[in-house]
N, C-alpha and C positions, 0 to 999 in steps of 0.2 A: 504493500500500500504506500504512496508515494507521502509526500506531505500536505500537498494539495489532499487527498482523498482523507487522511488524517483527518485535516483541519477542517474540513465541509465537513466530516460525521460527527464530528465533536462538539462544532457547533450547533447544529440541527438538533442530536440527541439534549443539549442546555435549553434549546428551545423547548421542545418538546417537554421536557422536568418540569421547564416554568408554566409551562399549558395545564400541567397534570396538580402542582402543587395550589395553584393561582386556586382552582375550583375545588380542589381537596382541601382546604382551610376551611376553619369551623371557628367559631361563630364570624359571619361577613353580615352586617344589617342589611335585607331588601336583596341580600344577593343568592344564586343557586352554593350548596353546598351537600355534602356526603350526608345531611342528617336533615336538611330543607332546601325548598323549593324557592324561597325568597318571596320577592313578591310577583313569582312569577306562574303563573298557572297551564303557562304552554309547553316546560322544559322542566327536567331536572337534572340529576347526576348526572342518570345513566345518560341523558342525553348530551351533554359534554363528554361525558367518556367515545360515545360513538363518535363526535363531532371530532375529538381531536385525533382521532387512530386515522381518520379519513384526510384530515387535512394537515399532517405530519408530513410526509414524504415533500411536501412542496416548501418545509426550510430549506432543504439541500439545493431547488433550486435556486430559492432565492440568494441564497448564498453565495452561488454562481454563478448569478447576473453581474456581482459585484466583481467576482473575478473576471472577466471575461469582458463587462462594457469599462469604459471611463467616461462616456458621456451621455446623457441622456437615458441614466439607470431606472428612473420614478419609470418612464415611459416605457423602459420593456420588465418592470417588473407588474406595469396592470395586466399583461392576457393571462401572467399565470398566477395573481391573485383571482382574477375572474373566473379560472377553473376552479381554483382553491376554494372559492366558494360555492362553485356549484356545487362539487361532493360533498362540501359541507350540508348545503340544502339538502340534496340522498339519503344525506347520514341520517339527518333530524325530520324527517317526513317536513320539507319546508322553514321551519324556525332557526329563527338567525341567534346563533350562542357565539359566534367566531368572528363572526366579520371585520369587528373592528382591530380584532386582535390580531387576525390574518395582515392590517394594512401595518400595524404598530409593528410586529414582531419580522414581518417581511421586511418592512426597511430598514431594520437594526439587523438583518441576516447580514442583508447586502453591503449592508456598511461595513460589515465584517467583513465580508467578501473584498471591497476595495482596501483595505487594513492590509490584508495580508497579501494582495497583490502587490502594493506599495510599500511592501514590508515593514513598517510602521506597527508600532504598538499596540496593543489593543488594550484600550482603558476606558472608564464615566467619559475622560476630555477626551479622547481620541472618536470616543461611538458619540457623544453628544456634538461634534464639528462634526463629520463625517454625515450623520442623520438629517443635517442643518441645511449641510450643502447639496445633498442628493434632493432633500424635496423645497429647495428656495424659491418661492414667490406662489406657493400651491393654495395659502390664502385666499392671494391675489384671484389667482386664476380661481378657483374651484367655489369661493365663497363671496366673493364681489362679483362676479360675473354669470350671468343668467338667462338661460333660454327663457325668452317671455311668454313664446305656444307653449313651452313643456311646464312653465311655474318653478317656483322654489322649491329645492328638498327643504328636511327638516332642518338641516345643518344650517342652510342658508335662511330659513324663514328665523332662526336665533339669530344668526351674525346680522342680520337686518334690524331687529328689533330690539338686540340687546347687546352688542358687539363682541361675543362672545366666541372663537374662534376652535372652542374643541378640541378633539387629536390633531385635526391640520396643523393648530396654533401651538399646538407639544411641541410635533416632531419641525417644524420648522425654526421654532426657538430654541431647540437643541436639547428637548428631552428636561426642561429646568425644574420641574416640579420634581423628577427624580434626581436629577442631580442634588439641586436643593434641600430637598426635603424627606425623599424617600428612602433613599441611600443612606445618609446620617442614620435615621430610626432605625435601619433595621441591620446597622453595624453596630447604633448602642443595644439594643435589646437580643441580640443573636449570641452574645457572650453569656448571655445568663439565663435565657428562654429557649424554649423547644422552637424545632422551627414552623412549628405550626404559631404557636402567640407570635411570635417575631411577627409573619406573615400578617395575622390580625392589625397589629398595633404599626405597620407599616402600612397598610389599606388606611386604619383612620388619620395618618400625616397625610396621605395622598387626599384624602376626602374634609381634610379642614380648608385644602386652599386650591384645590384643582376648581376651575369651572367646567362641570362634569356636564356636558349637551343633554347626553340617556337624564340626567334626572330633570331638565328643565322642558324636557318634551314629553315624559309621562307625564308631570305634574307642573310645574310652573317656575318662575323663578325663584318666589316665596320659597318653592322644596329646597332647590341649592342651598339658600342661606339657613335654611332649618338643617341641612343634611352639615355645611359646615359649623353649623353653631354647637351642636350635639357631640360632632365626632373630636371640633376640640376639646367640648368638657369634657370626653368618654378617655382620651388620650392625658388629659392632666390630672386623671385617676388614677394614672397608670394603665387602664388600657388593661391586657391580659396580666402583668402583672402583680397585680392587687383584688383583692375580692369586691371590692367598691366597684372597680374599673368592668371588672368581667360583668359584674349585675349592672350595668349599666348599658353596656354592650349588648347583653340579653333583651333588657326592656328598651331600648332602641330599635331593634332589629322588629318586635310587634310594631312599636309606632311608624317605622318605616312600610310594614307588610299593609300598615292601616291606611298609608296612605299613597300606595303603590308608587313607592321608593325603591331603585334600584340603578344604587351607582355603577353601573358595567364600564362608562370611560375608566374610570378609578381600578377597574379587576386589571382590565387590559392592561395598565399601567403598573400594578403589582407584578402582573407576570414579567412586564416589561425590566420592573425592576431588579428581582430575581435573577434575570437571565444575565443582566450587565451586570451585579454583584458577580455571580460565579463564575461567565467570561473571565473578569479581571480578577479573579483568585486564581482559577488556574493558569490564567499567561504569568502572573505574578510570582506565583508558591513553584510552578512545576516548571514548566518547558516552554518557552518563549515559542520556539519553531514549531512544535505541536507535530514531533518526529515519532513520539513514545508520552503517551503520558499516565503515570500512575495516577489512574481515579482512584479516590475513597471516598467512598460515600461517607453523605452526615447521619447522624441518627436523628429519624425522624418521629415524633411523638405526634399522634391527633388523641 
């Protein structure tokens, strides 16, 4: 196996982890989990479980758009997120559990992909430039400008009415709410928490200050600022680490189901963050060139 094939399965297979861990977290308010539905009555576990086994194979591409283009990467990574979706559609008789995660975690393959074509490092600041520059001016394009026979999606009927830019507005400013915010939380609580609470208590830093679109179009904008006013008091309880924190976390998650709340920009972004934590532990800890690399697994508690 060369290094190239190395380093395309190694990455894929961290994507794939973060796919698997993101939805195997317990307790997520409003969100699908191993023990609830969230507030969603279309989808569950198992439905994520199928969702991700289908649209797994299609990190390696995206991977290898990165290796292979240098310019105009966003443009040939859409045909094979739009297949990537369609199995995903198969997988779930119809119900969208992936989609957004397919566009987040696709362009941080491929950022990898150009990383290591470039032979440059693969780091937060190496995948947070690299994600910046692959999807720059997608706002512009995707959220300012508008078929007027076809109308606004949802995305754009918010950046219209509230200037609220979404995953576009993540990954073009370079990932900052995980840079920022998500990554800290879940290098301080990982030393001392299983990584299932890590997981939790990294979800509610992402959901005190992300402008999550999924919650402003089930429900309103009021839901955001209730979803961030809660998850910071849920998090200066300590969050999973404190019994305050976890019952709080608990009776959140009803008020969320009551008012069909469900932050999924925020999951996406979990996984998202997961996957750039353990990218940059193993180019760090093990094999830069990714010739041989000793995995060892973490010990995982739910």
């Amino acid at each position: 196996m060369t290094n190239r094939d190395t380093f395309i399965k190694k990455i894929s297979q961290i994507a794939l982890e973060a796919t698997l861990l993101e939805v195997s977290t317990h307790p997520k308010p409003g969100l699908v989990t191993p023990f609830s539905n969230g507030s969603h009555k279309d989808m569950s576990y198992v439905t994520f479980m199928k969702s991700a086994s289908y649209i797994a194979p299609y990190f390696s591409e995206f991977i290898n758009i990165g290796i292979i283009y240098s310019e105009n990467i966003l443009d040939k990574l859409r045909p094979i997120g739009l297949i990537a979706e369609k199995d995903m559609f198969y997988a779930t008789d119809g119900v969208n559990t992936h989609k957004g995660l397919i566009f987040l975690l696709g362009v941080i393959c491929a950022g990898c992909g150009v990383l290591f074509r470039e032979n440059k490092a693969i780091n937060r600041i190496s995948i947070s430039k690299i994600v910046s520059e692959i999807t720059e001016g997608i706002v512009e394009r995707e959220l300012n400008n508008y078929d007027e026979k076809k109308g606004m999606t949802n995305g754009q009927r918010i950046y219209k009415k509230y200037g609220l830019t979404g995953i576009r507005g993540e990954v073009e400013g370079g990932l900052k709410s995980i840079i920022d915010y998500a990554l800290p939380t879940f290098e301080k609580y990982n030393k001392r928490l299983s990584i299932n609470d890590t997981l939790v208590n990294t979800l509610l830093s992402l959901m005190t200050v992300v402008d999550d679109t999924t919650v402003v179009h089930r429900t309103s904008i009021e839901g955001l600022n209730f979803v961030k006013k809660h998850s910071k008091i849920a998090l200066e309880l300590g969050g999973m680490a404190t019994k305050e924190g976890v019952d709080y976390i608990e009776n959140l998650d009803r008020k969320f189901k009551e008012r069909n709340i469900s932050p999924g920009g925020c999951a996406d972004l979990l996984a998202a963050t997961y996957m750039i934590y353990k990218i940059e532990a193993i180019w760090r800890n093990e094999y830069a060139d990714f010739t041989f690399i000793n995995y060892q697994s973490q010990q995982e508690i739910y």
